[in-house]
N, C-alpha and C positions, 0 to 999 in steps of 0.2 A: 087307468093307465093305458089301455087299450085307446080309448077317444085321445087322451093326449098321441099317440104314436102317430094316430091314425093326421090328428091334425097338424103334427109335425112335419109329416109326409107331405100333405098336401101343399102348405108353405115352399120346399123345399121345391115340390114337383113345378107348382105356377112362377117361382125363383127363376127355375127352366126355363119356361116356355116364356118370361118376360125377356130373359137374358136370348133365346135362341131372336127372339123379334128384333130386338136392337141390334144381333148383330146381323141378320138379313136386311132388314133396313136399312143400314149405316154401310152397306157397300158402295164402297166409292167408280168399283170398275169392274167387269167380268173379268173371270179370272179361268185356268184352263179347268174343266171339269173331270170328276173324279169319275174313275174308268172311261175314258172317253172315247180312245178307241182300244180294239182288241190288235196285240200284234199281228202285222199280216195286214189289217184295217188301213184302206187312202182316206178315211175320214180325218180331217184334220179340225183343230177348232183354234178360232183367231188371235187367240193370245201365245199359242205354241212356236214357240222361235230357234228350235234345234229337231233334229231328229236321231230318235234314240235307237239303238239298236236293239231287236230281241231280246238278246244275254243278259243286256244293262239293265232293263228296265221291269219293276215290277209297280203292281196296281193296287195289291190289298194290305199293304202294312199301313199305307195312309191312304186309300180311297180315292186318290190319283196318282197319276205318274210320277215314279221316282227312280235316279238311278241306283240302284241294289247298291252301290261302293258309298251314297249320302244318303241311304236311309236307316233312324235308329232300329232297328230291328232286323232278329235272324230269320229271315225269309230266301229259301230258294226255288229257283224255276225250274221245269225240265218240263222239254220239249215233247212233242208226240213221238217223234224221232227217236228221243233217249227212253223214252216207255216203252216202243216197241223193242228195241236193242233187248230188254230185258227175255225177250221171251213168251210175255205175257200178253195175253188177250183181253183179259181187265184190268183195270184200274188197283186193285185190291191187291192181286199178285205183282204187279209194275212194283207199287211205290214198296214194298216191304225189301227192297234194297238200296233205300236212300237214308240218306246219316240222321241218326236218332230214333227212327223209329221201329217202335215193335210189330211184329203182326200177328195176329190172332185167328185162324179160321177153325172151325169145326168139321167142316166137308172138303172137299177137292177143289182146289182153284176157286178157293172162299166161298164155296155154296153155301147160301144162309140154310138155316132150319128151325122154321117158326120163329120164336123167338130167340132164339142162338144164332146171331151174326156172325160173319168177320169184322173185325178192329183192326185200323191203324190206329196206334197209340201213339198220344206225342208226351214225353218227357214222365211216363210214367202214367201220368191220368186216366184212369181204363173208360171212364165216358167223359171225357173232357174234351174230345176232337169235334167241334161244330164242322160240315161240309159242308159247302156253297157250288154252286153252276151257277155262271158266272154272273159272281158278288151275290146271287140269293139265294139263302140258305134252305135244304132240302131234307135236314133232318126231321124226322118223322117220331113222336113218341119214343125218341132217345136214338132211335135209326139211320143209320144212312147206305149201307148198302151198297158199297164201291164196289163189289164183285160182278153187280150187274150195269156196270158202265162201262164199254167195252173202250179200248185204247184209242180204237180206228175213231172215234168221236169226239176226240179232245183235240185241241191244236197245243193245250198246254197247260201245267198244272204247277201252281204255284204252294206253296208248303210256308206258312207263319208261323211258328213257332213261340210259346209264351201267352199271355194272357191277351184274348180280342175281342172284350166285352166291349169295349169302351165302342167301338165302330158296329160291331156286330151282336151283342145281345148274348142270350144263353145260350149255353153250350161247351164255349170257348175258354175253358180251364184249362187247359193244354194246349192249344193252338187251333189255328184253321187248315183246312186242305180248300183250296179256290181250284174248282175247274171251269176251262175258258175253252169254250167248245167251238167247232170250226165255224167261219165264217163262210168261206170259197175252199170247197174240194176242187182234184183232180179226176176227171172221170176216171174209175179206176173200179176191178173186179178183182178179186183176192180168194182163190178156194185154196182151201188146204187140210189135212188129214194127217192123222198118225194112231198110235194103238192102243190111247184113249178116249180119241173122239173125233168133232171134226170142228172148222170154224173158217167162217165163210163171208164176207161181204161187198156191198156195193156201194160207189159214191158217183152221183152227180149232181153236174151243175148245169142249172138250168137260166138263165140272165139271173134274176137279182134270188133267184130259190138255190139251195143246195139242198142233197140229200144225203143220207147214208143208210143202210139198213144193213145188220147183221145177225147171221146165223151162227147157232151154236151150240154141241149136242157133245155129251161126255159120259164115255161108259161107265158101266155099272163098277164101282170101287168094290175093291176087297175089303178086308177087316181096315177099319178105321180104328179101333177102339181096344181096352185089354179088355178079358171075359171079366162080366161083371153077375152078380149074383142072381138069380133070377127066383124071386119072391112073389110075383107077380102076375106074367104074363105065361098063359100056355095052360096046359094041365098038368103038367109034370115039371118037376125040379129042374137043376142043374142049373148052368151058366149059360148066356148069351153074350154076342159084341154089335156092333153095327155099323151094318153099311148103306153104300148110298146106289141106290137106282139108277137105271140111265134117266139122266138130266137135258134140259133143251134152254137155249134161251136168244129171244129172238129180241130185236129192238132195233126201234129208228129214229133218228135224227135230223128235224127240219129246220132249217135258218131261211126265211125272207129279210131282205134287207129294202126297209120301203126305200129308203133315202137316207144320206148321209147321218141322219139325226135320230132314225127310228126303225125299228127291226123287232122281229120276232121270231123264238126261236120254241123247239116244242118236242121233246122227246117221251116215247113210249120204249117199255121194257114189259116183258113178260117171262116169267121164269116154270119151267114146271119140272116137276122132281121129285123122288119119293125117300124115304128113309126108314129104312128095314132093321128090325132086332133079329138079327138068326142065332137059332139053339147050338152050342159049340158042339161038336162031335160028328151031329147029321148035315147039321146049317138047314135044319128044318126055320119054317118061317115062324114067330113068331106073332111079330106086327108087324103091319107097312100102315106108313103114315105119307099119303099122296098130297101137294101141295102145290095150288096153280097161284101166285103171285104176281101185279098185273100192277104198272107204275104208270103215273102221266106227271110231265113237268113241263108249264106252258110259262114263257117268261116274253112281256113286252116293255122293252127298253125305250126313252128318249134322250137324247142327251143333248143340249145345245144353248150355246153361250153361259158356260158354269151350271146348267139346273144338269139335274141326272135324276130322272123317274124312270123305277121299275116297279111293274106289276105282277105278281105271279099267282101259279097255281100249282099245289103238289097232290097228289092223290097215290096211295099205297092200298091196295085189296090182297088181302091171303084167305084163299078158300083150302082148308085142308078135310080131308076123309081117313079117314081113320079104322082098318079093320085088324082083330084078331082071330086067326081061321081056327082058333079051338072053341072058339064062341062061334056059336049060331047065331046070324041076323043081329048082332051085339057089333055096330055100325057107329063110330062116334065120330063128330065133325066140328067149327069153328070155323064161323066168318068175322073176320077180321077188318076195319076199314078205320084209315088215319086222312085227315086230309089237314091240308092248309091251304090259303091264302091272303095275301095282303097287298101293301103296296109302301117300296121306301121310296123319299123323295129327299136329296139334298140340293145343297147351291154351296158351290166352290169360289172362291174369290180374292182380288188384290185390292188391301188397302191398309193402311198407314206401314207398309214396307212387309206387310205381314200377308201370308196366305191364312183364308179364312174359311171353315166350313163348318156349318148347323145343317140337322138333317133332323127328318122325324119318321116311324115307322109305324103304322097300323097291320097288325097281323092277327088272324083268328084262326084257332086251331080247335078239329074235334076228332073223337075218338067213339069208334060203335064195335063190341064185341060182344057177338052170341053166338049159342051152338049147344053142344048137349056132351058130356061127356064121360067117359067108364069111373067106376072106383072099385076096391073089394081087391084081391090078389086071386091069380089063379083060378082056380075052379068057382069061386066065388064072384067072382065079375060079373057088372051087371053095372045097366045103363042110367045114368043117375038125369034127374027131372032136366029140361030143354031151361038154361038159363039166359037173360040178360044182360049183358056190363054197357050201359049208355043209353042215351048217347049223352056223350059227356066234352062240355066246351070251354073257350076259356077266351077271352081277347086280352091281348097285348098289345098297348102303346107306349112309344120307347119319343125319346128328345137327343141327341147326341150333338157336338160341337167341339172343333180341333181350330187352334190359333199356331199356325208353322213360321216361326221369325225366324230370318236370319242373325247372328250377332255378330256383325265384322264379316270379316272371309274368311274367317275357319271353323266358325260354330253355327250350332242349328238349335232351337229349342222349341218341342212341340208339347203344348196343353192341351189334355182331350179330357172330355166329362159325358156321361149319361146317364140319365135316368129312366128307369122302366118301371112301367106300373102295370101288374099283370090283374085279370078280375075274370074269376070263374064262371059260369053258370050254378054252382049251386052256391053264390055268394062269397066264394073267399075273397080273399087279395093280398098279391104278393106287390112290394117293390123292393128294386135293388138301386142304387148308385153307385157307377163306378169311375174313380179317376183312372189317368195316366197321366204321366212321365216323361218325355223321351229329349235327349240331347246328345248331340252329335259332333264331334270334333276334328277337324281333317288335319290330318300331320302334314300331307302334301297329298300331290292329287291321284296317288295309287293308294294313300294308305288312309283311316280312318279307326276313330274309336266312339265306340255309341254306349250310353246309359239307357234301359228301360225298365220299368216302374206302373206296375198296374195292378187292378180290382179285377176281377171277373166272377162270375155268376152263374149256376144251369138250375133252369126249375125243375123240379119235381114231375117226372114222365106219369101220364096218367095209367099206367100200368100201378105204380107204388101209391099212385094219390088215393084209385077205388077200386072197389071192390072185384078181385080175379076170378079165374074158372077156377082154381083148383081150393081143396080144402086146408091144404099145409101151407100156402103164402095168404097172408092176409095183408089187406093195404091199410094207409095211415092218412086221412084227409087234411091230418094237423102236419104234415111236413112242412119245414123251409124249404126255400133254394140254400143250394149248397153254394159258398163261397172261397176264393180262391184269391190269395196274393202270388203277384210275380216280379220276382226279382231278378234283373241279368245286366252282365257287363260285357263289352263285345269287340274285336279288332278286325279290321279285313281290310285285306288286300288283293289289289286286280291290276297286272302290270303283263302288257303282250300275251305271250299264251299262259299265265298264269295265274291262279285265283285261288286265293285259302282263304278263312276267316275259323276266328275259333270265338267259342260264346262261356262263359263262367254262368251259369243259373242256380235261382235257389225259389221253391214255390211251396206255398201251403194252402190245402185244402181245410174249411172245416165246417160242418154240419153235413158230412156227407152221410149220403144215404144209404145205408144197407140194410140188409134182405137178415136181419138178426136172429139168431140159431135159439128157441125156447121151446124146453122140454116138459112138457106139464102134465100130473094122471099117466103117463106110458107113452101117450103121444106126442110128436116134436112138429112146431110149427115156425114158422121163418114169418117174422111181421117186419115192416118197413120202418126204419126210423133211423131221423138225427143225431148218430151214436160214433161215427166214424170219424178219424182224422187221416189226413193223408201228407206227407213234407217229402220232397226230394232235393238234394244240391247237387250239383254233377258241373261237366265239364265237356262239350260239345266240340270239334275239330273235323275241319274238311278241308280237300287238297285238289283242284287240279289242274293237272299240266296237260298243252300238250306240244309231245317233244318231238316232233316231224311233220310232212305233209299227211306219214303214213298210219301213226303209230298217237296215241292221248289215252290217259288213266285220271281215273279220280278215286283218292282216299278218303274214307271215312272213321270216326270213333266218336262213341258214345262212354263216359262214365258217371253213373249217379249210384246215388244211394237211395232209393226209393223204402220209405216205412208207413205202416200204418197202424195207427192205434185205434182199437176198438169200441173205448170208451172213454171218458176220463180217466184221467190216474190208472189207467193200466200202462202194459209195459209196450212199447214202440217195436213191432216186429215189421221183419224183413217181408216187402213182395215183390212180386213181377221179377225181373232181374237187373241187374247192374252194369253189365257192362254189352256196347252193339262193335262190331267193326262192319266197314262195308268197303267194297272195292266193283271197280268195273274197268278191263282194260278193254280198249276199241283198236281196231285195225283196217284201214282201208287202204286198199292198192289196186287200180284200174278194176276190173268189173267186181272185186271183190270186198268184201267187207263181212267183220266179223268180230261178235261183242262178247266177251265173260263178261260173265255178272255172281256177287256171292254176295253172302251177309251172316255174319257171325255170333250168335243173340246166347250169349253165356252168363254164370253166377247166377241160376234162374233156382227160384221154389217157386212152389204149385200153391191154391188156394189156404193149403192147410200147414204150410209152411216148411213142408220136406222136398229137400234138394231135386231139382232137375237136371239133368244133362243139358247140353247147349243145343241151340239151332242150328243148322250150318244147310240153306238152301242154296244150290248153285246153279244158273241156267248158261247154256251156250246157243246163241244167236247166230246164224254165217247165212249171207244173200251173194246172189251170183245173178250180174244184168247178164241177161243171154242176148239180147238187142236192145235198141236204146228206149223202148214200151215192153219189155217184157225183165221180171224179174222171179229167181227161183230163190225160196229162204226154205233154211231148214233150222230147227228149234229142239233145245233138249231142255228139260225140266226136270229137278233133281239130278242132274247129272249123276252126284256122289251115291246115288241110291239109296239116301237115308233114310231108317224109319224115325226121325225124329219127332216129338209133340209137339203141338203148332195150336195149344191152349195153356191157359191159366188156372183154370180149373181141372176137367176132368181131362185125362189121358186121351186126344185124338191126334192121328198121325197123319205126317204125310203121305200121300198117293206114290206111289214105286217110281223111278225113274218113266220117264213118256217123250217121246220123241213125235214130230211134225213137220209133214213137207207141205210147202205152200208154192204158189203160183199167182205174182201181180200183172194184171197187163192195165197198161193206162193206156188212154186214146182220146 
């Protein structure tokens, strides 16, 4: 059975690569190329016969340019401009006030911890969001890490929504986030401070080089967590909670632009940070768990006359130390290292009335984790043998191909397909096939109604494939990739100052993996497996106006029904939550200006299925130009000063209300 699959596959896969030939072959004319330039970008390429504006136009529902009001699919833009309004310093904190989505952190201002990230969730999916800078994808062994992408670095962040295998590969069970980093800065200096930390940086431009570099350092949080048992750590009883250290994080951002056709752009981050169990009563120390985190993202672009070649490099290092001061020289530690690289290459094209695109991806990804680590509780601890996990690989090569016809002057219909054939180092191999869907209707030329219809796919992170550090998760080499149906119906309208669109969705996960709870002999152990389902239908709506030169709002709501069933034939219980609102009203009047921002994340339960209270984070933004190079912004975070949970699983909260003065001069 096995050799038939296997041979099945291969028919199917060379099917691909006969079909992607004929249709690069068979182009009759260059056609305009997919991303071809970045908003902001004077590259042009010689089929482009209109210019589109900012607002209108996005790049990753179909891998060229499209106007947002004709393409099938719920995709939005926001600006660097409307991310900084938020408040926010990263990425991570920005979008968790945009329609649909959840936010998940664990730390302050999304600080990861080891392996406990922030998540933006799109449509329920808890690892369903693929990330990209710009168009190549940067997730890392299930990761991606938005906290440590500061705002000041983006020129703009596009948001897909629904299934994006068919263009983009694993991952993308819930949607994509595209970040499209700047091209040409303003020279320009930003310090600023308040009575959680500070955050600080620089941008120049230098002829065809831009820079930016940003600092950024966050005091030590109070209680994150409720006391939790302490079985473990220390030599005496009681409870513990935990907080986070002061934090730092530093990173830069380079773009060369050789020539209109080719550029290179190349960021580093560095994070470092500690995470402390204090004993409840004294707030004696427990453990401190110290963590330097160190990212490289190198990407070289070509793009001209329909071809689009990118080549990239990602690289992730986490060095943590680990000590408990009731243990003697009982010092435990974990080096951690993820990399990728590869290279996509497509060709975009006009012929028989149709837009055409075949692309192909080679990607290799590895993973090396060793270090040595405690077991035993309490007085009993003690340092268990120096292990190995790696190094362990895997290559991935992917075929994909989209045919965009128009039918008459009101309809659109696009057919996309890919095939991926993933092949390990210790011999497995995975493939996936995914279609799509999409057609597009214009009632007139403000209004429009789309169908989409897709597959999508996420492999199996090498964390669940082999073998962990710890003795209670055990991996499972025999996992699938998990798969995903997406179904949605969509209307939008964009008419002068106003733009709403609302999306009907329905999606099912299945073979998903989880981390499954077995109790055996006294001891309980969590082993990796194919056991999960996941379905959500909901109802997506966004609004906005704006009503003066002085005065614009934008509304949002989210409602679904997100369930999961754990096995077969069990019963479909409720997770995550149900229903988001989001809102942001904006105000500008001669040197001032000045943004709310809020988001409303209710009907929530935790992991184990008992009720949560709602999210409700609220930021206020106000800038004041003091001269026509000098700007003063003052920032508040939490305004409401909620403790609310801002996790899925375990109880962690948000940081107290925090206020910040800043200071831009450009020149």
């Amino acid at each position: 059975m096995r050799k038939e699959n296997l041979a099945r596959h291969k028919k199917r896969l060379w099917a691909c690569l006969l079909l992607s030939s004929l249709l690069v072959g068979s182009a009759a004319q260059s056609g305009w190329a997919a991303e071809a330039s970045k908003p902001g970008s004077e590259a042009k390429t010689a089929a482009e016969t209109e210019e589109f504006s900012l607002e209108d136009v996005t790049v990753t529902a179909l891998r060229y340019k499209s106007k947002n009001l004709e393409t099938p699919a719920d995709v939005s833009s926001y600006s660097r401009e409307q991310l900084k309004a938020t408040g926010a310093t990263n990425l991570a904190d920005a979008l968790k006030y945009s329609t649909g989505l959840i936010y998940s952190s664990m730390g302050p201002h999304g600080q990861s911890w080891g392996n406990m990230t922030s998540k933006i969730i799109i449509r329920g999916v808890e690892s369903g969001t693929l990330v990209m800078m710009n168009g190549v994808p940067i997730n890392m062994n299930g990761y991606y890490h938005l906290e440590s992408i500061p705002v000041e670095q983006v020129e703009r962040v596009e948001v897909l929504k629904g299934g994006g295998s068919v263009l983009y590969g694993s991952e993308a069970l819930g949607g994509i986030i595209n970040i499209i980093t700047r091209e040409k800065v303003q020279n320009s200096v930003t310090v600023s401070g308040g009575n959680d930390g500070q955050s600080h940086s620089v941008s120049l431009q230098a002829g065809k080089s831009s820079f930016n570099v940003s600092f950024g350092k966050t005091n030590e949080s109070g209680v994150m967590t409720d006391p939790k048992a302490n079985a473990t750590y220390g030599t005496t009883g009681g409870s513990y909670y935990t907080a986070f250290g002061d934090a730092t994080k530093n990173n830069v951002n380079w773009h060369y632009k050789f020539d209109d056709h080719f550029s290179a752009n190349y960021s580093y981050g560095k994070d470092d940070y500690s995470v402390m169990y204090k004993k409840v009563g004294d707030d004696s120390l427990l453990r401190s768990s110290d963590y330097i985190d160190e990212s490289h993202r190198l990407q070289l672009a070509y793009d001209k006359n329909g071809w689009s070649s990118k080549a990239y490099f990602n690289r992730q290092h986490v060095d943590q130390r680990g000590t408990e001061p009731a243990l003697a020289n009982k010092h435990d530690w974990t080096d951690t290292t993820n990399t990728v690289y590869g290279i996509d290459t497509q060709k975009t094209w006009q012929a028989g009335g149709a837009t055409w695109l075949a692309g192909t991806t080679m990607q290799r990804e590895s993973y090396n984790d060793f270090g040595q680590t405690l077991s035993g509780n309490k007085a009993a601890r003690t340092l268990k043998a120096p292990y190995t996990n790696g190094p362990h690989d895997r290559n991935h090569y992917a075929l994909y191909m989209q045919w965009d016809k128009e039918l008459g002057s009101k309809n659109r219909l696009i057919i996309g397909a890919r095939e991926d054939v993933v092949k390990t180092g210790e011999g497995q191999r995975f493939d996936a096939l995914s279609p799509q869907l999409q057609f597009l209707h214009r009632l007139d030329e403000n209004r429009s109604l789309y169908l989409n219809a897709s597959k999508s796919f996420r492999m199996p992170n090498f964390t669940a494939l082999y073998k962990t550090s710890s003795d209670n998760f055990i991996s499972n080499p025999d996992l699938k990739p998990e798969t995903g149906l997406n179904q949605e119906v969509g209307y939008k309208y964009e008419k002068g100052d106003v733009k709403w669109k609302v999306a009907a969705f329905h999606l099912e996960v299945d073979d998903q993996i989880t981390w499954k709870k077995i109790v055996s002999g006294g001891s309980t152990y969590y082993v990796a497996q194919n056991v999960s389902k996941f379905r959500n239908s909901g109802i997506e709506a966004s609004y906005d106006h704006k009503l003066s030169k002085h005065w614009s709002y934008s509304l949002g709501s989210s409602f679904g029904n997100p369930e999961q069933q754990e096995s077969d034939g069990s019963a479909w219980t409720k997770t995550l939550g149900r229903m988001t609102f989001n809102g942001a009203l904006h105000y500008m009047s001669g040197p001032w200006t000045a943004d709310l921002s809020a988001m409303y994340y209710g009907d929530r339960v935790d992991s184990d299925g008992l009720e949560r209270s709602a999210m409700i984070p609220v930021s206020l933004h106000v800038g004041y130009k003091l001269k026509e190079n000098r700007t003063l912004t003052f920032d508040v975070d939490n305004l409401l000063n909620r403790r609310d949970v801002t996790t899925n699983s375990s109880a962690y909260y948000m940081p107290e209300r925090s206020f910040r003065l800043g200071l831009t001069a450009t020149f």
